[in-house]
DSSP file (Angstrom, degrees, kcal/mol; ACC not computed):
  #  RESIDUE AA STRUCTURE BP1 BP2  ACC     N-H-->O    O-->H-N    N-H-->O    O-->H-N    TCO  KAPPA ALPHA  PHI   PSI    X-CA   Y-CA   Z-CA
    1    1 A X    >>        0   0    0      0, 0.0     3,-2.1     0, 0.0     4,-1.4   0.000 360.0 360.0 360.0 -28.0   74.3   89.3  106.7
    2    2 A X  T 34  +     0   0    0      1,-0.2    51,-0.0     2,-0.2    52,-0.0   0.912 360.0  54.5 -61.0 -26.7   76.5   89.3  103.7
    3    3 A X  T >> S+     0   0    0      2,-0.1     4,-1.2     1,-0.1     3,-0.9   0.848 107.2  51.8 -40.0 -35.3   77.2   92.9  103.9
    4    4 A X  G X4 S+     0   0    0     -3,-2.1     2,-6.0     1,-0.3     3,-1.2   0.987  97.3  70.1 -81.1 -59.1   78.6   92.4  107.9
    5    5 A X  G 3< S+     0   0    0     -4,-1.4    -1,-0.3    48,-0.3    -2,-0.1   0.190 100.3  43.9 -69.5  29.0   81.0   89.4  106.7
    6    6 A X  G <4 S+     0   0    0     -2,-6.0    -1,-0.3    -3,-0.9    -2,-0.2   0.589  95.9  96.1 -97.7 -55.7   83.3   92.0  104.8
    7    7 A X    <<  +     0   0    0     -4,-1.2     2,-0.6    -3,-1.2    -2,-0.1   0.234  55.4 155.8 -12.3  73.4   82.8   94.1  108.0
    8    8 A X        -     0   0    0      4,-0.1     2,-0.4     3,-0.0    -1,-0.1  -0.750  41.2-137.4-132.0 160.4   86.0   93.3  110.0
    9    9 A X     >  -     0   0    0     -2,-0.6     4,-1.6     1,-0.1     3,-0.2  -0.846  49.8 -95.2-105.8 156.9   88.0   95.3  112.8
   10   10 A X  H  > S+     0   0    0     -2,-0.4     4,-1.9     1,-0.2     5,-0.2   0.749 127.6  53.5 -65.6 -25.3   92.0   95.0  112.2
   11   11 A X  H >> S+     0   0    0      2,-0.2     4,-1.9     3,-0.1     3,-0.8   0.963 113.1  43.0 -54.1 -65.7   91.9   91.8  115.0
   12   12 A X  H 3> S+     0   0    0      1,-0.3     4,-3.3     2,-0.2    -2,-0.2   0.783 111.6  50.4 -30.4 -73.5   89.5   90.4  113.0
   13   13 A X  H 3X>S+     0   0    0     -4,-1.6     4,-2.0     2,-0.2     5,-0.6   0.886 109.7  50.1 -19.9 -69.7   91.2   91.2  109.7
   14   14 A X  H <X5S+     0   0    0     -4,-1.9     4,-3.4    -3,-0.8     5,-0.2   0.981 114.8  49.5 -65.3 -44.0   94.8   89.6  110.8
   15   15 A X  H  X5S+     0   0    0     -4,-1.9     4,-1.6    -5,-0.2    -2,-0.2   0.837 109.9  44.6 -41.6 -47.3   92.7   86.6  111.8
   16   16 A X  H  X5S+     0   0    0     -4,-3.3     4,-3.2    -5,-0.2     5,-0.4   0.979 119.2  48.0 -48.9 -61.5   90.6   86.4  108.3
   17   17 A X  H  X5S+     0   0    0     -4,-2.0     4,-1.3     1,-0.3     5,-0.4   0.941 105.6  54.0 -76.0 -54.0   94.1   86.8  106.8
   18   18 A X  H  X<S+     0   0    0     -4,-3.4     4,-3.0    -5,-0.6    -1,-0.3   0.985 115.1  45.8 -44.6 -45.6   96.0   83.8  109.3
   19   19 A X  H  X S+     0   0    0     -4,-1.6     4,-2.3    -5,-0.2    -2,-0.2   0.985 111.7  48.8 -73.3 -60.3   93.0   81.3  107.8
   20   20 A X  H  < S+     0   0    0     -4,-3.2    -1,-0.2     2,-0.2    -3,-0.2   0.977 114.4  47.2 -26.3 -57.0   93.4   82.4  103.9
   21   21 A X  H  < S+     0   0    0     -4,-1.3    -2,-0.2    -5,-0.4    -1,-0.1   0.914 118.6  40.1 -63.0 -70.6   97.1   81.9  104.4
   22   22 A X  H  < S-     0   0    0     -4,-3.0     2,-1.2    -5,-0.4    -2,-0.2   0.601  94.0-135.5 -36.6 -36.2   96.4   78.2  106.3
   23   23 A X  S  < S-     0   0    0     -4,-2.3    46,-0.5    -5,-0.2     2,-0.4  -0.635  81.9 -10.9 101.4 -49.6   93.6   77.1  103.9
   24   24 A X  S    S+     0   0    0     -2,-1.2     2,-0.3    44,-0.1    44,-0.2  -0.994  76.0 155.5-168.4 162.0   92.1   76.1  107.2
   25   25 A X  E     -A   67   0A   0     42,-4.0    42,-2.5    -2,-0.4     2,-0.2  -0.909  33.0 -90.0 175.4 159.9   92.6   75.7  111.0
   26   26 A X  E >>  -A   66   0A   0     -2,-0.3     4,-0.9    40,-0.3     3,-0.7  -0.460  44.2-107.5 -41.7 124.1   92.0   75.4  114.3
   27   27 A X  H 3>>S+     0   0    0     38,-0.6     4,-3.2     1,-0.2     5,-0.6   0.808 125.8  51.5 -22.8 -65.4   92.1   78.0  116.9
   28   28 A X  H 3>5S+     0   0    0      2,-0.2     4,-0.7     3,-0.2    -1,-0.2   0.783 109.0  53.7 -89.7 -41.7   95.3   76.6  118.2
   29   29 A X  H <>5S+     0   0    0     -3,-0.7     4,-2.9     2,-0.2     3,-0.3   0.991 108.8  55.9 -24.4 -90.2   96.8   76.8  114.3
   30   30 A X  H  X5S+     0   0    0     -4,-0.9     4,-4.0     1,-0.3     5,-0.2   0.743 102.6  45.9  28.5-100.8   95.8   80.1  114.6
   31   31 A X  H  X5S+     0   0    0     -4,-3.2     4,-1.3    -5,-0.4     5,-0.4   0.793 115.5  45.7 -70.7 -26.0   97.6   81.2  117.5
   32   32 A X  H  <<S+     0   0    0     -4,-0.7    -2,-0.2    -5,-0.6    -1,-0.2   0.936 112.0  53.1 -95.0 -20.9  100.9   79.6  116.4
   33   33 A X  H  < S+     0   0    0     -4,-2.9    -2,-0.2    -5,-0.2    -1,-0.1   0.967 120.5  36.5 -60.5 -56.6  100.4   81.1  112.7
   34   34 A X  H  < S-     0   0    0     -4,-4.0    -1,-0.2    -5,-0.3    -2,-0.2   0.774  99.5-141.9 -70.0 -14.2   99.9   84.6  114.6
   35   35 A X     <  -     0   0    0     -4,-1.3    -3,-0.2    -5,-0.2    -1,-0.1   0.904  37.4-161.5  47.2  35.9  102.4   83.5  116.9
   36   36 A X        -     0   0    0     -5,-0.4    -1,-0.1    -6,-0.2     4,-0.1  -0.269  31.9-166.5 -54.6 118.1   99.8   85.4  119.4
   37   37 A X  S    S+     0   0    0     -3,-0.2    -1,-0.1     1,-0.1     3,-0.1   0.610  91.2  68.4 -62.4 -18.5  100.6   86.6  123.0
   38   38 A X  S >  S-     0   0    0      1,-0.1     3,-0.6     2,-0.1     4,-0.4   0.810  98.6-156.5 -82.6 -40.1   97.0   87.1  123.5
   39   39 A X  T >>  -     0   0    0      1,-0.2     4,-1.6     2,-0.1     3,-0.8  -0.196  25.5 -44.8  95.7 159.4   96.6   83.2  123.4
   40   40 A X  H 3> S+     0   0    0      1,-0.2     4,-2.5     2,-0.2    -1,-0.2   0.615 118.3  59.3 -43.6 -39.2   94.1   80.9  122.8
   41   41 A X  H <> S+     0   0    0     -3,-0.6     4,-0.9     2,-0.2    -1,-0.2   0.723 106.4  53.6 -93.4 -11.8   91.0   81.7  124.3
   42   42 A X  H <> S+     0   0    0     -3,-0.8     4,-1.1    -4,-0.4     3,-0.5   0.926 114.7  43.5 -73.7 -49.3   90.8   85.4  122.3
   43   43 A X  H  X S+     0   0    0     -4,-1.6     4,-1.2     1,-0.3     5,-0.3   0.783 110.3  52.5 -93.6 -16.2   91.3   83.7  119.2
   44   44 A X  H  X S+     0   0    0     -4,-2.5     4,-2.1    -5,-0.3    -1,-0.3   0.961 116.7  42.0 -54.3 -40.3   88.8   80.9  120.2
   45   45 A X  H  X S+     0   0    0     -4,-0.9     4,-1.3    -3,-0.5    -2,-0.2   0.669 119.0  44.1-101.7 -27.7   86.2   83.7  121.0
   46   46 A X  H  < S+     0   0    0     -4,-1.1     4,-0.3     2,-0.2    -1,-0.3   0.760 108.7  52.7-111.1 -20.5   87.1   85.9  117.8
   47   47 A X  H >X S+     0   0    0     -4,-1.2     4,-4.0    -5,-0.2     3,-0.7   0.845 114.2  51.7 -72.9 -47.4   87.2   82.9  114.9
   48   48 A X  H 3X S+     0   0    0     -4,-2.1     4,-1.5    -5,-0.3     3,-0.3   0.992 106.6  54.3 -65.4 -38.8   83.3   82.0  116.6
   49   49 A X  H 3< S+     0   0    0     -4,-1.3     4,-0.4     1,-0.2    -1,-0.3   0.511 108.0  44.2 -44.5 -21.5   82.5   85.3  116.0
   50   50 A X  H <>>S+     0   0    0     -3,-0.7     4,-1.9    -4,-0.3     6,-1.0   0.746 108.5  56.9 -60.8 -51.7   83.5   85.0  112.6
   51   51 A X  H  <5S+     0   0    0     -4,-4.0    -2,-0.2    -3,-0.3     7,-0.1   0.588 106.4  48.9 -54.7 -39.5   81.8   81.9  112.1
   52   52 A X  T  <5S+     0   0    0     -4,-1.5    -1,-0.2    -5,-0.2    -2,-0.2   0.619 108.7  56.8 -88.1 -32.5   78.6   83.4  113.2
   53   53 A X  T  45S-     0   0    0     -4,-0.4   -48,-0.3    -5,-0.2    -2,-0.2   0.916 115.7-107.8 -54.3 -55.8   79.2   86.6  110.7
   54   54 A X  T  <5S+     0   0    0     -4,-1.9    -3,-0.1   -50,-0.1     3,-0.1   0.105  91.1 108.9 132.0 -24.7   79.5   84.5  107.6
   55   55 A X  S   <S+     0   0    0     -5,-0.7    15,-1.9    -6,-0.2     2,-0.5   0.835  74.6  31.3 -51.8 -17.2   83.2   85.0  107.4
   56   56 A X  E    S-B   69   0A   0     -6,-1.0    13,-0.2    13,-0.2    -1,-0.1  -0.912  74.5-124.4-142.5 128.7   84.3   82.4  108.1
   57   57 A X  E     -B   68   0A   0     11,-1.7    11,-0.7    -2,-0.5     2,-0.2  -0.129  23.2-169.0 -34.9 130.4   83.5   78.5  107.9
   58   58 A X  E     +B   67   0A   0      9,-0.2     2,-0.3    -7,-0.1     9,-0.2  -0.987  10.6 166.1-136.4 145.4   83.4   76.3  111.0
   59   59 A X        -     0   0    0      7,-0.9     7,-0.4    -2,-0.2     2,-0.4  -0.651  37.5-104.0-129.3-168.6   83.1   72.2  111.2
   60   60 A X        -     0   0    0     -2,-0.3     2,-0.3     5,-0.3     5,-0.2  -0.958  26.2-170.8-136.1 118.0   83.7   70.0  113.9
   61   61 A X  B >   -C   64   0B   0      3,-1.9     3,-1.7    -2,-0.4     2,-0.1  -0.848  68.3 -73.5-131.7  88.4   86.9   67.6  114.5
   62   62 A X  T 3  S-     0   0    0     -2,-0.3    -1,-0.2     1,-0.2     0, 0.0  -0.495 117.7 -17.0  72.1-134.2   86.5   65.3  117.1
   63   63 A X  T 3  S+     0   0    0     -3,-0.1    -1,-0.2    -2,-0.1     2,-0.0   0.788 128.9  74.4 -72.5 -27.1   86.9   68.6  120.3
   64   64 A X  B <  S-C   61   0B   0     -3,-1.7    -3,-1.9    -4,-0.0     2,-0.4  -0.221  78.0-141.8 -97.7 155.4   88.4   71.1  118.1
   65   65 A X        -     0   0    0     -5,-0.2   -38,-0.6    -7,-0.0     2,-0.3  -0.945  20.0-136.0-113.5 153.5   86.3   73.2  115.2
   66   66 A X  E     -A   26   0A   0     -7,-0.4    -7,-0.9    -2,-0.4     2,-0.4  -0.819  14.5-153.9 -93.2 131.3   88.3   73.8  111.6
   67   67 A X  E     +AB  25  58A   0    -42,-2.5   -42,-4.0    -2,-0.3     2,-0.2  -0.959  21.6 163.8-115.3 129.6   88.0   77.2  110.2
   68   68 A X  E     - B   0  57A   0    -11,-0.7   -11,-1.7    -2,-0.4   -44,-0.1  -0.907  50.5 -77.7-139.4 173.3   88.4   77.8  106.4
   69   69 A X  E     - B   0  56A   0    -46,-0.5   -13,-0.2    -2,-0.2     3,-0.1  -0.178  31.6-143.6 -71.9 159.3   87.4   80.6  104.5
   70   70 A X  S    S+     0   0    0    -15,-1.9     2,-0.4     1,-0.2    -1,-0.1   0.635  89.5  21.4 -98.7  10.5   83.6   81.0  103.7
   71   71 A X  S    S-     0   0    0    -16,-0.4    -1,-0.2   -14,-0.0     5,-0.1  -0.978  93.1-102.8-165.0 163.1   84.3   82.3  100.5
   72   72 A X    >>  -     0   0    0     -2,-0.4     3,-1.8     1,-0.2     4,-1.7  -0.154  43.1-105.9 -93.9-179.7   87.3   82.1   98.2
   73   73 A X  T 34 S+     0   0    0      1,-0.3    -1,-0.2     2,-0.2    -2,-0.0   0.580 115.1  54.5 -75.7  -2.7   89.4   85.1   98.2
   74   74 A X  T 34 S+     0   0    0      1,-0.2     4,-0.5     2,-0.2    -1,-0.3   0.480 105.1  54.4-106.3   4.2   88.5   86.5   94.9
   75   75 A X  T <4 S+     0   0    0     -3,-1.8     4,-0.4     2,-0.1    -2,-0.2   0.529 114.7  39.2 -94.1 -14.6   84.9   86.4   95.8
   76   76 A X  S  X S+     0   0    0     -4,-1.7     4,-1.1     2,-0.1    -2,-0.2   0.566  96.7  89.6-110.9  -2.6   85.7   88.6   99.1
   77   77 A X  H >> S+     0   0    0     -5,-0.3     4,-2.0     1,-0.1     3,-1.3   0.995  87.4  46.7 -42.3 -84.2   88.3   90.6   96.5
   78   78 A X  H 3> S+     0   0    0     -4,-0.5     4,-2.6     1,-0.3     5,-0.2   0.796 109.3  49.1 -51.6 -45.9   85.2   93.4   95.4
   79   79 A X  H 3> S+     0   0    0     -4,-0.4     4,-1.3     1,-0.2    -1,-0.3   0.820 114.9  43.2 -67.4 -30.5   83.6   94.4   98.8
   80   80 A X  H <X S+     0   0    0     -3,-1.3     4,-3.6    -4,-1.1    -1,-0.2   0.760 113.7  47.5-100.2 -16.4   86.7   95.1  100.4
   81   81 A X  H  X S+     0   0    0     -4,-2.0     4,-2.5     2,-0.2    -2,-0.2   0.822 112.5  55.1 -67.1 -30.0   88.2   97.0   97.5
   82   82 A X  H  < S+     0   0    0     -4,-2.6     4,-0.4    -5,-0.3    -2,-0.2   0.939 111.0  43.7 -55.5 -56.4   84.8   98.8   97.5
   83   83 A X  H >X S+     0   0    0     -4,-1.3     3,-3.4     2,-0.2     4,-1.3   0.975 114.1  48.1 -19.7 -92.1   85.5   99.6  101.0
   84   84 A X  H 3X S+     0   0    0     -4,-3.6     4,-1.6     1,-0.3     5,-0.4   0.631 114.5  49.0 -19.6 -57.6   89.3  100.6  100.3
   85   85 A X  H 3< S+     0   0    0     -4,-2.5     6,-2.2     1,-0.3    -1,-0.3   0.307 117.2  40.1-104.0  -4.6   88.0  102.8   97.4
   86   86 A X  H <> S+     0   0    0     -3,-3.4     4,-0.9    -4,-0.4    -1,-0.3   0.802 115.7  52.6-105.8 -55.0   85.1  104.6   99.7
   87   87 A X  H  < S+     0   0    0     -4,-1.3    -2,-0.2     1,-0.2    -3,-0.1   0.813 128.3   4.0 -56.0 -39.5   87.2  104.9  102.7
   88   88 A X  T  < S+     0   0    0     -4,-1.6    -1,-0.2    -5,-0.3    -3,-0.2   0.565 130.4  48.0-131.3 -10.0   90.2  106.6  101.9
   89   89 A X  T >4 S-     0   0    0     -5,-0.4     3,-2.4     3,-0.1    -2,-0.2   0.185  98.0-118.2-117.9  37.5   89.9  107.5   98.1
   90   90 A X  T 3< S-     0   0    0     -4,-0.9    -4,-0.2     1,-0.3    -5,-0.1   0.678  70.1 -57.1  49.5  18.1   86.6  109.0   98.1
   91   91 A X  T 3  S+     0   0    0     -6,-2.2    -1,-0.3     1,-0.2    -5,-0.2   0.261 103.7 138.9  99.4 -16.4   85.0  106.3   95.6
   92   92 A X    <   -     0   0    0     -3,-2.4    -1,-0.2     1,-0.2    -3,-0.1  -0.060  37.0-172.9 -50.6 170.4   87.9  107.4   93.1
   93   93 A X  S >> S+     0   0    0     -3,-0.1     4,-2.0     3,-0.1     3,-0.9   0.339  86.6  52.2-133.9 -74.6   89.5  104.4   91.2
   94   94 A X  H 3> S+     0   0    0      1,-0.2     4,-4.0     2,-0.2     3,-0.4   0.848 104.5  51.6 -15.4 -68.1   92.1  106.5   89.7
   95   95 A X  H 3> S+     0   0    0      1,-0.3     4,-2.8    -6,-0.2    -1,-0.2   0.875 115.2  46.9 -59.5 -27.4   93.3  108.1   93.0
   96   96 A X  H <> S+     0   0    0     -3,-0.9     4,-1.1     2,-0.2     5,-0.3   0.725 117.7  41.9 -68.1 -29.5   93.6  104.2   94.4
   97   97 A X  H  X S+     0   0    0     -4,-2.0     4,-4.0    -3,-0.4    -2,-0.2   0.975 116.5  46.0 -80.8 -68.3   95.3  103.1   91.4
   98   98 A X  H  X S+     0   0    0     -4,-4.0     4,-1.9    -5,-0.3    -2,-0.2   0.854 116.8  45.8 -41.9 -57.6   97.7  106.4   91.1
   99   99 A X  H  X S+     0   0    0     -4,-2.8     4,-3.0    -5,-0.3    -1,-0.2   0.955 112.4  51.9 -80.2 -43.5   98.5  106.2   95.0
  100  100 A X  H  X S+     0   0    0     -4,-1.1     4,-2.3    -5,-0.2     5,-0.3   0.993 112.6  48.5 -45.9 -67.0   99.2  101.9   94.7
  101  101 A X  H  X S+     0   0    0     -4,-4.0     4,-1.0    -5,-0.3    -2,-0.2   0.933 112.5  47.8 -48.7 -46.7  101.6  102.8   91.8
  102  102 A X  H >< S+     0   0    0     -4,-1.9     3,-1.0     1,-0.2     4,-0.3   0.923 111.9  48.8 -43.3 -62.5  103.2  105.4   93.9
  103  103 A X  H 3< S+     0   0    0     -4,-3.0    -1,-0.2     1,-0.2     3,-0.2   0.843 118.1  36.9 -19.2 -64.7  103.6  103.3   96.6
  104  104 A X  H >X S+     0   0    0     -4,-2.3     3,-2.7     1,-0.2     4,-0.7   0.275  83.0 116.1-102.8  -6.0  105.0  100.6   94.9
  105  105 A X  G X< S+     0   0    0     -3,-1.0     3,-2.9    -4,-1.0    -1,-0.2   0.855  84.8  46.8 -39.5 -68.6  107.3  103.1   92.1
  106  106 A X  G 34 S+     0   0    0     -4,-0.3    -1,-0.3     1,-0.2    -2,-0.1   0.796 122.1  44.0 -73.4 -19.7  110.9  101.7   93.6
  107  107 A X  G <4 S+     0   0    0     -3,-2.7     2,-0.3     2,-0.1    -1,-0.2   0.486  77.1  96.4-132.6  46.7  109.2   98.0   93.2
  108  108 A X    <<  -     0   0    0     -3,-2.9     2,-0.3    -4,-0.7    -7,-0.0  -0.680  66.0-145.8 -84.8 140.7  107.3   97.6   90.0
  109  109 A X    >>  -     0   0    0     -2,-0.3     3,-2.5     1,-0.0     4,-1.5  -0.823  33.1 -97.8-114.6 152.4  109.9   95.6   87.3
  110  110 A X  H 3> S+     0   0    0      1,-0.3     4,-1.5    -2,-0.3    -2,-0.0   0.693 126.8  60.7 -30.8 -35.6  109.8   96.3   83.7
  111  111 A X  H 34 S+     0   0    0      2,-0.2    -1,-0.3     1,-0.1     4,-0.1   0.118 102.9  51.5 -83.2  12.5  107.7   93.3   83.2
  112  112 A X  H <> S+     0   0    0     -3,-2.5     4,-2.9     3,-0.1     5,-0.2   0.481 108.3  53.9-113.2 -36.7  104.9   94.8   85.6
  113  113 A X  H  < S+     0   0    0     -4,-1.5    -2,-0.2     2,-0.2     4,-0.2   0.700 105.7  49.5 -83.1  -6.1  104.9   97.8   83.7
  114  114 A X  T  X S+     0   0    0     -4,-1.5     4,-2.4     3,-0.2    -1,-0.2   0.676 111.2  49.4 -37.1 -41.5  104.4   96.2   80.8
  115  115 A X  H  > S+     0   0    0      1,-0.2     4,-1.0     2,-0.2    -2,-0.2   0.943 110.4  50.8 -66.2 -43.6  101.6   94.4   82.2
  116  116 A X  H  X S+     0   0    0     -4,-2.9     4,-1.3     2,-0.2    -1,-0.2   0.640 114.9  40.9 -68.5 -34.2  100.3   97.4   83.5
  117  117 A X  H  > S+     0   0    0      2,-0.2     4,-1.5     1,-0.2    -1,-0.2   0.894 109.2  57.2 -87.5 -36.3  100.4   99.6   79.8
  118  118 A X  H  X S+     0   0    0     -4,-2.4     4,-1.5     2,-0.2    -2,-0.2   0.735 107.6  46.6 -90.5 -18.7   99.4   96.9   77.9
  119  119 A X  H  X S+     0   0    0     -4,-1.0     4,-1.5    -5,-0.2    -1,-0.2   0.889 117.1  52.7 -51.3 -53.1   95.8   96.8   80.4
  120  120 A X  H  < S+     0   0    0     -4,-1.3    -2,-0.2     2,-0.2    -3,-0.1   0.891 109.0  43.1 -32.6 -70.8   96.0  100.4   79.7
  121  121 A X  H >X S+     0   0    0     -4,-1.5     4,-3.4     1,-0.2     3,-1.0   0.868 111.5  51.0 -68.1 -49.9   96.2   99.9   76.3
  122  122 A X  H 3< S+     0   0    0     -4,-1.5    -1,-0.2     1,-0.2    -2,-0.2   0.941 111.3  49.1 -27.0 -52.6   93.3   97.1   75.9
  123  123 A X  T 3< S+     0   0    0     -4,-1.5    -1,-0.2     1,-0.2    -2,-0.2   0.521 111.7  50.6 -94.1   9.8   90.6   99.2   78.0
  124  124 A X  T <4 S+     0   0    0     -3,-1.0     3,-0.5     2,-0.1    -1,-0.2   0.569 107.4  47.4 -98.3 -45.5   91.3  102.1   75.9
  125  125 A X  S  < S+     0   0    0     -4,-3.4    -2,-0.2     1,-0.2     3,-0.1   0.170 112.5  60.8 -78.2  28.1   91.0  100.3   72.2
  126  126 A X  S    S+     0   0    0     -5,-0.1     2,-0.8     1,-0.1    -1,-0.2   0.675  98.4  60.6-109.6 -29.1   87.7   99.0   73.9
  127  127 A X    >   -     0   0    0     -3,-0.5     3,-2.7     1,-0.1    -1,-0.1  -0.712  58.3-175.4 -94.9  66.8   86.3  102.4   74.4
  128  128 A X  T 3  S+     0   0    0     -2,-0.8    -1,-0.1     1,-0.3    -4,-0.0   0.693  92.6  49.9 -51.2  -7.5   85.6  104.7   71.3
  129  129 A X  T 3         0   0    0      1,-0.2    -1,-0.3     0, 0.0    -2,-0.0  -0.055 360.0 360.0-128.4  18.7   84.6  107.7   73.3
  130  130 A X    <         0   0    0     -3,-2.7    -1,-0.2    -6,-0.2    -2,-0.1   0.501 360.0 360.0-107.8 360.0   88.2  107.3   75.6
C-alpha cells in the first residue's frame, strides 16, 4: 500500500495539498481552505478515501475526524519527484532540472543562483571522474 499513497488524481492532490498547508483538519476546514463549490460531502468521501490509502491520517474528535498528513512532506518529497521525473522527463534529472530553471529564468535572484552554482560546484569537487 505504500506505493498507492503517492498515487493521487489532481482532486485528490489539491486535497493532500489543503491538509499540508493546515497541518490538519476537518472535512469542513477543508472545504473553507478550498473554498469548494462541490461542498462537504465530496470532500468527506475523498479525505476517507485517503485515509484508507495511507495518505492521509484520520482520528476522531468528538463527531468530526481530523486529517493530518501521514507522513511529513519531505518523506512524500522522493516518490512524487520520481513520478515527476518518469512522467514527463523520461527518468532524466537534467531535463527536470534544465526545464525548472527555465521556467523559473525571470524569477531566480542572484542569491538563488549562487545557491544553485555553488551545489554545482560541491557535487562536482566530489566526483573525480566528473
Amino acid at each position: 500500500m505504500t506505493g498507492e499513497r503517492y498515487k493521487l488524481g489532481g482532486r485528490e492532490r489539491e486535497i493532500v495539498d489543503a491538509v499540508y498547508a493546515l497541518g490538519s483538519a476537518t472535512a469542513n476546514e477543508v472545504v473553507d481552505h478550498l473554498r469548494d463549490p462541490e461542498g462537504y460531502d465530496s470532500i468527506r468521501i475523498i479525505l476517507g478515501k485517503l485515509a484508507r490509502k495511507g495518505t492521509l491520517s484520520r482520528t476522531r474528535d468528538g463527531r468530526s475526524y481530523v486529517y493530518a498528513p501521514a507522513v511529513s512532506r519531505e518523506a512524500a518529497r522522493k516518490p512524487a519527484m520520481s513520478h515527476l521525473l518518469r512522467t514527463f522527463f523520461a527518468g532524466s534529472t537534467s531535463r527536470a532540472v534544465l526545464a525548472f530553471l527555465d521556467m523559473s529564468r525571470n524569477e531566480l535572484s542572484s542569491q538563488d543562483l549562487d545557491e544553485i552554482g555553488a551545489w554545482i560546484e560541491e557535487q562536482a569537487g566530489q566526483d573525480p571522474e566528473r
